[in-house]
N, C-alpha and C positions, 0 to 999 in steps of 0.2 A: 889258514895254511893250505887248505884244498883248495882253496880258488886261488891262491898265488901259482900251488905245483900243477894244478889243469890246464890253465891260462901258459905259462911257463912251457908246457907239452904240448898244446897249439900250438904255440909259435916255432916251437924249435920245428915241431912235427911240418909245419906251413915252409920255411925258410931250406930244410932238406931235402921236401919235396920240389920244390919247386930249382935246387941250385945242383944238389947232388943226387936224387935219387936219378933222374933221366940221364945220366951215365951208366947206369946198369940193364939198363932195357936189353930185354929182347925182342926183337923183330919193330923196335918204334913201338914199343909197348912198357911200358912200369906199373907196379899198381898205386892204385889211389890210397894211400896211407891216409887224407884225413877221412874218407871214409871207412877206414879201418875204424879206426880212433874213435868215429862217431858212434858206430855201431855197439865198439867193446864196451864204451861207456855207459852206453844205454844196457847192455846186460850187463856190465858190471853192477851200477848205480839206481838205475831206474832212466823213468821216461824226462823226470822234471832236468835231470842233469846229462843226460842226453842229449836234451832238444836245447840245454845252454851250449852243449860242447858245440853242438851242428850247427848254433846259430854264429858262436864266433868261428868254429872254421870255413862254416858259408863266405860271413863274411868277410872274411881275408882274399876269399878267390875272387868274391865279387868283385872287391876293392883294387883288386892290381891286375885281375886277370878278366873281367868282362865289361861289356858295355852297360847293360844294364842291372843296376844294386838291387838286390834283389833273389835270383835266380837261384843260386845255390844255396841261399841260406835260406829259402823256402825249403829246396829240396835236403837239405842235411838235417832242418829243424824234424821235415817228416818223417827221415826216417831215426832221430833220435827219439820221434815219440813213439814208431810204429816198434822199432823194439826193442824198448824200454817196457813195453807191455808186457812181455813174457820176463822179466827180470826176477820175479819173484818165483815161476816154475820151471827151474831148472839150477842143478849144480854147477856153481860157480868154478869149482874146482875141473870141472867137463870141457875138454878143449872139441867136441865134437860141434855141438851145436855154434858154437862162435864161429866155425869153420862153415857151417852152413849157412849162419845168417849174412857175414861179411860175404859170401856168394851170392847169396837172391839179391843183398843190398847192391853187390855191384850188376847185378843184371839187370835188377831195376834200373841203377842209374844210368848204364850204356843204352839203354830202351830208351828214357827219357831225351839224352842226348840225339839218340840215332832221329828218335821223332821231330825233334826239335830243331835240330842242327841240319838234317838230309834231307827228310821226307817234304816237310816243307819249303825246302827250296827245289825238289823235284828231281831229287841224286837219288835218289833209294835202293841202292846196289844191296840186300839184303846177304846172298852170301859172302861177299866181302867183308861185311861187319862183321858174322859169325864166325868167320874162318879168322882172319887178319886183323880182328878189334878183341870178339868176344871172350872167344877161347885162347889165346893168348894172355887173356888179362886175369879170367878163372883159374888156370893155374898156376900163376903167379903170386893172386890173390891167397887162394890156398896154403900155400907152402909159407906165404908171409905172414898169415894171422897169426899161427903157433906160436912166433917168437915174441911178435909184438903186444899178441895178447897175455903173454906170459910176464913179459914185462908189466902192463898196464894193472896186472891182478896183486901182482907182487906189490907196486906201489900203495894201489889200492888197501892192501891188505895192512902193507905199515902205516897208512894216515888213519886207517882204521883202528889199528891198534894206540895208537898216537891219541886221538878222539877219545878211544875208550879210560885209557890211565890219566888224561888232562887234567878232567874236575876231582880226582880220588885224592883223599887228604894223608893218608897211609902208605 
């Protein structure tokens, strides 16, 4: 039942972002909801279910949206394991830290991007990104984890309770 409603939350999560969320942008900016998703998961769940969720929403992007298979579901895999590590210290009920990590995770990923995507091809307009990429998307980012992540816990919370009454014969 978790892997049908996970899988089920990728995709919708995949199919929204990608049709309806970039109607709400500000400035040619939306946030990355499946890095949202990867992130919650990995502090929801741990690292092992994490780095499942980063590896299918990797590869959804890769699949329809890049040239080479691969690239994002590396980088989604890492960070559903990098924190998925801290899953166990810290309260799950705590909207602070989700709020912090769904931030380094997107500043990471705009890093990896800006390196990958600019520097290398010899654009490297640095406050452009910061100004017009980064900070645009931080709080954006911000303001969307609260709800999302409220959702994802809630869910969380009834396939867990679900799990826990299953096998009880009483």
């Amino acid at each position: 039942m978790r892997i049908i409603i996970t899988a089920l939350i990728v995709f919708v999560n995949f199919i929204l972002q990608t049709t309806i969320f970039p109607l709400f942008a500000i400035q040619g900016v939306f946030p990355n909801t499946s890095l949202l998703i990867v992130t919650s998961y990995a502090l929801l769940r741990g690292s092992k279910e994490g780095a499942l969720v980063g590896i299918g929403a990797g590869f959804l992007m890769d699949v329809f949206f890049n040239t080479y298979i691969g690239f994002y579901t590396v980088l989604y895999l890492a960070f559903g394991l990098l924190f998925g590590r801290s899953q166990r210290s810290f309260y799950r009920e705590n909207y602070i830290l989700p709020i912090i990590f769904c931030t380094i995770s997107t500043v990471i990923y705009q890093a990896v991007l800006y390196v990958t995507g600019f520097v290398f091809r010899g654009e490297g307009n640095i406050l452009y990104f910061l100004f017009s990429v980064l900070l645009p998307e931080l709080v954006y980012v911000a303001i969307v984890t609260v709800p999302l992540y409220r959702l994802l816990f809630g869910i969380n919370e009834w396939l867990e309770l679900k799990e826990k009454y299953k096998y009880r014969l009483f």
